[in-house]
C-alpha positions as CSV (number, residue, x, y, z in Angstrom):
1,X,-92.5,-9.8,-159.2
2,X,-93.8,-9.4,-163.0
3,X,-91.2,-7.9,-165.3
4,X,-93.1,-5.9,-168.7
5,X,-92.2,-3.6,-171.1
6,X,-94.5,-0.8,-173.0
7,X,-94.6,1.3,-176.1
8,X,-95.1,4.6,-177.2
9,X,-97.2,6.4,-174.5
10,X,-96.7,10.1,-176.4
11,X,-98.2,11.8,-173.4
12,X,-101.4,9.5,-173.2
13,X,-101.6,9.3,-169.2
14,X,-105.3,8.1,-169.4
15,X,-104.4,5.2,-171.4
16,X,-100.7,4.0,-169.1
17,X,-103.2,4.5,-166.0
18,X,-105.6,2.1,-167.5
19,X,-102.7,-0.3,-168.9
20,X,-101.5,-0.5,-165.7
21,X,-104.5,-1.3,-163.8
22,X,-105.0,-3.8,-166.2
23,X,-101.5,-5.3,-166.0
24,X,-102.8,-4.5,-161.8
25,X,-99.2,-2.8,-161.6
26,X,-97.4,-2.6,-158.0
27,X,-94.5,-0.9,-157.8
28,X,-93.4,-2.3,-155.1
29,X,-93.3,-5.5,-156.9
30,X,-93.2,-5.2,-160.3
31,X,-90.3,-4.1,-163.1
32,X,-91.8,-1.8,-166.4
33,X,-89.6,-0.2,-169.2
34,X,-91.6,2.5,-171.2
35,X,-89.8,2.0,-174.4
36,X,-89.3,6.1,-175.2
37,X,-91.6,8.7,-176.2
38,X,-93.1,9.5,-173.1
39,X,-94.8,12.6,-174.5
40,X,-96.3,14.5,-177.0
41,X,-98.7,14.2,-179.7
42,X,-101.2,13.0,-177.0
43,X,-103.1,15.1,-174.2
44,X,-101.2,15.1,-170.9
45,X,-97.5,14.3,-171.3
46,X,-96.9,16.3,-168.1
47,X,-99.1,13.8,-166.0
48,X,-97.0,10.6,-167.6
49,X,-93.6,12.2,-166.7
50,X,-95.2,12.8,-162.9
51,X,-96.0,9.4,-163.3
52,X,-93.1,7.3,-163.9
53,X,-91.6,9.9,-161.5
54,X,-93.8,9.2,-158.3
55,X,-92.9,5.2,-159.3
56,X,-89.8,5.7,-157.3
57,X,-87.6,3.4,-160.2
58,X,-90.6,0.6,-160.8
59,X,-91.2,2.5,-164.0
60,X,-88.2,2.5,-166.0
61,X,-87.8,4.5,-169.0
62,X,-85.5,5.5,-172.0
63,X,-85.4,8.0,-174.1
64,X,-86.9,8.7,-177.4
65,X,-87.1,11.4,-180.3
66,X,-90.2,12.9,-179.2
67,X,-88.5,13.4,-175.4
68,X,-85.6,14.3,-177.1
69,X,-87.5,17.5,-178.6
70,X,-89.0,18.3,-175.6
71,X,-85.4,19.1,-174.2
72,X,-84.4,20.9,-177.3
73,X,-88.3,23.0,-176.9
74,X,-87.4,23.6,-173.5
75,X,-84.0,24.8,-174.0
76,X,-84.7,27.0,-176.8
77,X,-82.9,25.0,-179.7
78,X,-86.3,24.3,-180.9
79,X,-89.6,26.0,-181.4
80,X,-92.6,23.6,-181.0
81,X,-94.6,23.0,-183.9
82,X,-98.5,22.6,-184.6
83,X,-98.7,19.4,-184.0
84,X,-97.3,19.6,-180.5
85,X,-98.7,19.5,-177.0
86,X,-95.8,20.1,-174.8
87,X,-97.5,23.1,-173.2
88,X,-98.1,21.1,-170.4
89,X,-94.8,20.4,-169.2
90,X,-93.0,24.0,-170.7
91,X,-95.9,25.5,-168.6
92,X,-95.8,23.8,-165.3
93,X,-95.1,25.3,-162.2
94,X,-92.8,21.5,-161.6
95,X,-91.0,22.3,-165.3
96,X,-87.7,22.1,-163.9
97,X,-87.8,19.3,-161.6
98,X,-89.9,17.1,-165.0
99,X,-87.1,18.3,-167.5
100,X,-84.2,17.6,-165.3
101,X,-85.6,14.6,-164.2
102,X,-85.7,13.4,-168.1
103,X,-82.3,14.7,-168.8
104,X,-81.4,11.2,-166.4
105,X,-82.8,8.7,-168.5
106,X,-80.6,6.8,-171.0
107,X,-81.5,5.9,-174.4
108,X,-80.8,2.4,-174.0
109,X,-81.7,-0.3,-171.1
110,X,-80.3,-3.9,-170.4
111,X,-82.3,-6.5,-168.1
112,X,-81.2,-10.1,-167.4
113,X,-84.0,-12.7,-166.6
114,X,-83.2,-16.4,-166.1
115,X,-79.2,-15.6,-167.3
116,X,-80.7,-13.9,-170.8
117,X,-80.5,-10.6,-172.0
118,X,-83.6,-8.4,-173.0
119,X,-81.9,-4.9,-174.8
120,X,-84.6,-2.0,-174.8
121,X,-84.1,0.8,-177.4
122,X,-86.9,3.5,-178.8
123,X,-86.1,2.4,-182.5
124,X,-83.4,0.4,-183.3
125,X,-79.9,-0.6,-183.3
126,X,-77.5,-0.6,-186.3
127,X,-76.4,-3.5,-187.5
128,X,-72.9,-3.1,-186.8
129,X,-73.2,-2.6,-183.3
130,X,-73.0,-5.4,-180.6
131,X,-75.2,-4.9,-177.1
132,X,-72.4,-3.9,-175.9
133,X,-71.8,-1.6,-177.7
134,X,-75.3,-0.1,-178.1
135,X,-75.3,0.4,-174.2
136,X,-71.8,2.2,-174.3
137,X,-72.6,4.5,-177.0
138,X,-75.9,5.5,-175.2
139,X,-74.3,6.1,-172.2
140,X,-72.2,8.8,-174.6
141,X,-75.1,10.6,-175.1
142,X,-76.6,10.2,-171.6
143,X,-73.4,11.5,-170.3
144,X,-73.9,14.9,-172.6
145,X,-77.6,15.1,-171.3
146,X,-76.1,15.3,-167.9
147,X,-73.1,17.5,-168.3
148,X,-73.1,21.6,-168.1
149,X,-72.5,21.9,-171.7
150,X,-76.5,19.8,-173.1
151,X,-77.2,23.2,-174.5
152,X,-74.2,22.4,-177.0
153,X,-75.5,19.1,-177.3
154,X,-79.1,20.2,-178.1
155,X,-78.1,23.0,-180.3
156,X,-76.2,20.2,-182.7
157,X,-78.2,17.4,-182.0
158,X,-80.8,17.3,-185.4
159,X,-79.4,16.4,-188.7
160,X,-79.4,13.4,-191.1
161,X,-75.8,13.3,-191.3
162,X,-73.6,11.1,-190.9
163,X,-75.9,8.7,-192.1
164,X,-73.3,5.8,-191.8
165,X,-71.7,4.5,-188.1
166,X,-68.3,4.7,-187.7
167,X,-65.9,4.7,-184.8
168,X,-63.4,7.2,-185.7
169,X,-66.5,10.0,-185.9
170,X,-66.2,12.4,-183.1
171,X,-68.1,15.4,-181.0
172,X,-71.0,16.5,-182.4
173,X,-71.1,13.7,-185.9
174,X,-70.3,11.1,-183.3
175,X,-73.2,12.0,-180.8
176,X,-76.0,12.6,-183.7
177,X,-75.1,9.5,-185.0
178,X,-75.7,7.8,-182.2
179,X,-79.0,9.5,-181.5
180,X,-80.2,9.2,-184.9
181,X,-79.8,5.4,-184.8
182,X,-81.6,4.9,-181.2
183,X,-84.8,7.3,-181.8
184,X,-85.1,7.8,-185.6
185,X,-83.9,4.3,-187.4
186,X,-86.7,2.7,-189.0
187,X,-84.8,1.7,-192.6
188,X,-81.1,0.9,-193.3
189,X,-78.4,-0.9,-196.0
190,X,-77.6,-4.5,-195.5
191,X,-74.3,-2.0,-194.2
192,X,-75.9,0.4,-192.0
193,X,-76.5,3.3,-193.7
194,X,-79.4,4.9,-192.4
195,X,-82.9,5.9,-194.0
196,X,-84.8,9.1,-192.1
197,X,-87.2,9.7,-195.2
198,X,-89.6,7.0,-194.7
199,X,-92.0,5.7,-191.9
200,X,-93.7,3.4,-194.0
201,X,-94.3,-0.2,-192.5
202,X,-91.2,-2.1,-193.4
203,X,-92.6,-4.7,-196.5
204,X,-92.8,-0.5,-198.2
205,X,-88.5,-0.2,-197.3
206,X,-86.9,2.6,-199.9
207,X,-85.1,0.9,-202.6
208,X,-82.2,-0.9,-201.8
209,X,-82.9,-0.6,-197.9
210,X,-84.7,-3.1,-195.1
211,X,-86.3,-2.8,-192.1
212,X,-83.0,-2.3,-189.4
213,X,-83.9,-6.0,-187.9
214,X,-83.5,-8.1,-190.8
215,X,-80.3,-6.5,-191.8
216,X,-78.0,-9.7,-192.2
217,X,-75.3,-10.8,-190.0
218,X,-76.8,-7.9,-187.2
219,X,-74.9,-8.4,-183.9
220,X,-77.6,-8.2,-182.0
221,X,-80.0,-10.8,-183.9
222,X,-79.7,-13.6,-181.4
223,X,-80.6,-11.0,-178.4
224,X,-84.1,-10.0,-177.4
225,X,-84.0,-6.5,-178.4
226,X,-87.4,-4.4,-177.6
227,X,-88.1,-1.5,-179.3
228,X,-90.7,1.0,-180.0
229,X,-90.9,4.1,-182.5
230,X,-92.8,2.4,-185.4
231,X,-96.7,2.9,-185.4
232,X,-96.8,1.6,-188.6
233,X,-95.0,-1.7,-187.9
234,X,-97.3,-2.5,-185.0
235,X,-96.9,-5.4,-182.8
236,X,-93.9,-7.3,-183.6
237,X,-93.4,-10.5,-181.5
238,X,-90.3,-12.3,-183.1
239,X,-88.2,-14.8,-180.9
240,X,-85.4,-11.9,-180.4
241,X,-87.7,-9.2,-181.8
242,X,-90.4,-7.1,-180.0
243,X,-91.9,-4.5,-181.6
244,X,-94.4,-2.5,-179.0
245,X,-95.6,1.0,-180.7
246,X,-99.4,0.2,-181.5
247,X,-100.6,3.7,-182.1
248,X,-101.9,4.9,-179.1
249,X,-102.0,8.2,-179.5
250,X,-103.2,7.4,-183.1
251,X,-106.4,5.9,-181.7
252,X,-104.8,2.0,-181.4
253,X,-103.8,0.5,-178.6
254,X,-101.3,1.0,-176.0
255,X,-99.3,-2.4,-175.6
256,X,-97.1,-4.2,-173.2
257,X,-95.6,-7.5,-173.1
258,X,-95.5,-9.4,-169.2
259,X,-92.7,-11.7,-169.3
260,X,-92.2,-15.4,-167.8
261,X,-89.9,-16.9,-166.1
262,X,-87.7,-16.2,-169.6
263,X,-88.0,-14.3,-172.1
264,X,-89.9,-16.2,-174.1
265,X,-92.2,-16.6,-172.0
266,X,-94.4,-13.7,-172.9
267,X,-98.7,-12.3,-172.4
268,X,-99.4,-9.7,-174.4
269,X,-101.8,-6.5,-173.1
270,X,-103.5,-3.8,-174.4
271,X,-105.2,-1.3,-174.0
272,X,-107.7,0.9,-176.4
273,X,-106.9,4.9,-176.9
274,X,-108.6,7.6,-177.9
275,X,-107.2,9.0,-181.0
276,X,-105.3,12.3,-179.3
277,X,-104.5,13.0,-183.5
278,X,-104.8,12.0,-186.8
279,X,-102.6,10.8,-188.6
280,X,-100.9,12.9,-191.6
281,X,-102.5,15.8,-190.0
């Protein structure tokens, strides 16, 4: 059994296909996490959500912003915009059974290997906030994706406020919050207070920011945390720091990481894309 995680697919199933012949996948053997943003941007996100579907639980996956906004597209809260391709799964004759099967994947993931823990996020993870309590404050928002009431959820899901974690927020401040930081965090205050302005690579952080991972005294620094969400960041292969979104649907690669026997133990594998857009386009 070979345990792996990839980035940003962004609805390039001719690319994952090819990754995991390469990786020569079985999923009746093998562990994968797709780090979040299964779709959009690239040609078939339909096909990838059938995909990790048919994988009957070898292809684990978590939510990111991009999956977030197909839910809000398909309920309504949102309109797509030009730079979309969700047609594909908003027009399928298997809509229903692809959206609710999304609705059940969390936005955060935990996997132990050889008594360590591996933490799997889209983009990041505030400084503040221990594993623990990453996973439990997911499982907040994974419980509202669930519920009868994710139309409410959807409907006040988007905003750039609060910008700042605290534990006293509540309904909808609390939940945005908590979204914001796991899909959208690329920049942040040595405190936590979040940046949604800039997607620049992180040596071009906004004045008196960093990039979320070297904020200091982060509760999670001494954890393997895998994330993706950053095309402009690239490949990021720290001790407790992997970085996996490589532009695939950008024209770059499509990346995964095959673990050891630990954690850091790690093979990385790639695969070239076609460029499904342009960038700034």
């Amino acid at each position: 059994m070979a345990l792996y995680c990839i980035g940003d697919v962004q609805g390039c199933d001719s690319a994952l296909k090819h990754l995991l012949d390469v990786i020569g996948f079985s999923a009746s053997r093998d562990t994968v996490y797709l780090l979040g943003d299964l779709v959009n941007r690239g040609p078939d996100s339909a096909a990838v959500l059938r995909r990790c579907m048919a994988a009957d639980g070898a292809l684990l996956c978590l939510l990111g912003n991009h999956d977030l906004h197909l839910l809000a597209a398909a309920y309504g809260v949102r309109a797509p915009s030009r730079r979309d391709t969700l047609a594909s799964v908003l027009d399928a004759p298997d809509r229903a059974a692809l959206l609710g099967w999304l609705c059940q994947q969390p936005l955060a993931r935990q996997h132990t290997l050889a008594g360590e823990s591996l933490l799997m996020v889209h983009a990041g993870v505030l400084p503040t906030w221990s594993v623990a309590d990453t996973l439990r404050l997911a499982d907040e928002v994974h419980i509202a994706l669930r519920g009868p009431d994710i139309l409410a959820f959807l409907q006040q899901m988007y905003g750039n406020t609060p910008n700042r974690w605290s534990e006293t927020l509540t309904g909808a401040e609390r939940l945005r919050t908590i979204v914001n930081a796991l899909t959208r965090l690329r920049f942040c205050t040595p405190e936590g207070a979040m940046d949604f302005a800039s997607s620049d690579s992180a040596d071009a952080a906004p004045s008196g920011m960093l990039a979320w991972f070297d904020a200091p005294k982060r509760r999670t620094e001494v954890t393997l945390v895998a994330f993706g969400h950053w095309s402009t960041l690239g490949w990021l292969n720290r001790p407790h720091l992997l970085g996996l979104d490589t532009g695939c649907v950008w024209g770059g690669c499509l990346s995964a990481v095959r673990f050891g026997a630990t954690l850091a133990q790690r093979e990385r594998l790639q695969v070239y894309c076609d460029q499904a857009q342009k960038p700034g386009q």
